[in-house]
N, C-alpha and C positions, 0 to 999 in steps of 0.2 A: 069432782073431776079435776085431776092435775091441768094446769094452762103451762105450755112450752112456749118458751121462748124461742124465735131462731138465733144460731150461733152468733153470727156477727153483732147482733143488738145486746146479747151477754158480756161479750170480749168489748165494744163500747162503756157498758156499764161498768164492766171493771176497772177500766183503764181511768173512766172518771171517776171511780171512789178509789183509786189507786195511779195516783199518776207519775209514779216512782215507779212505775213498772213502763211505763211508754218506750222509756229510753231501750230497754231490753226487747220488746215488741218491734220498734223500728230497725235495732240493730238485726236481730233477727230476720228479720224482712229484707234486708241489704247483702247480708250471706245466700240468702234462698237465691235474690235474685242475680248475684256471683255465680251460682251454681247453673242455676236454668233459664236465664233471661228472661221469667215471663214477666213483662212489665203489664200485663193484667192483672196479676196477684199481687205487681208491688204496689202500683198508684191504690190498689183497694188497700193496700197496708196503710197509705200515706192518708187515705181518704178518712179510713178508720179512726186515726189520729187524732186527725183535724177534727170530726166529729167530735170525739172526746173530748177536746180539749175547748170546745162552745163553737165550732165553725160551720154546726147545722148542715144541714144536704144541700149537696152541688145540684143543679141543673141549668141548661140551657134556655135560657130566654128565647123564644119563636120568636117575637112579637117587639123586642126590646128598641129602640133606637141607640145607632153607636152616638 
């Protein structure tokens, strides 16, 4: 049985066994969001990045003390 990956965790792994392509990925992401403002698909462009590049998943703390 084939196991699928979903997209985002692909384009992750590329970008860390290729990170000479990030620069092309973000620039990308910066024209999209010139054209349509969606700043939901660009911080996921920003987030995907940061991933890649060892920054592990964002979340919000409930519980955190500032």
């Amino acid at each position: 049985m084939n196991k699928y990956k979903a997209w985002r965790s692909v384009v992750v792994d590329d970008l860390k066994n290729n990170p000479d392509e990030s620069d092309g990925y973000i620039e990308t992401a910066l024209e999209e969001y010139a054209k349509d403002g969606n700043t939901e698909a660009f911080l996921l462009a920003l987030r995907t990045i940061a991933e890649a590049q060892g920054g592990g998943y964002f979340y919000t703390c409930q519980n955190c003390k500032s």
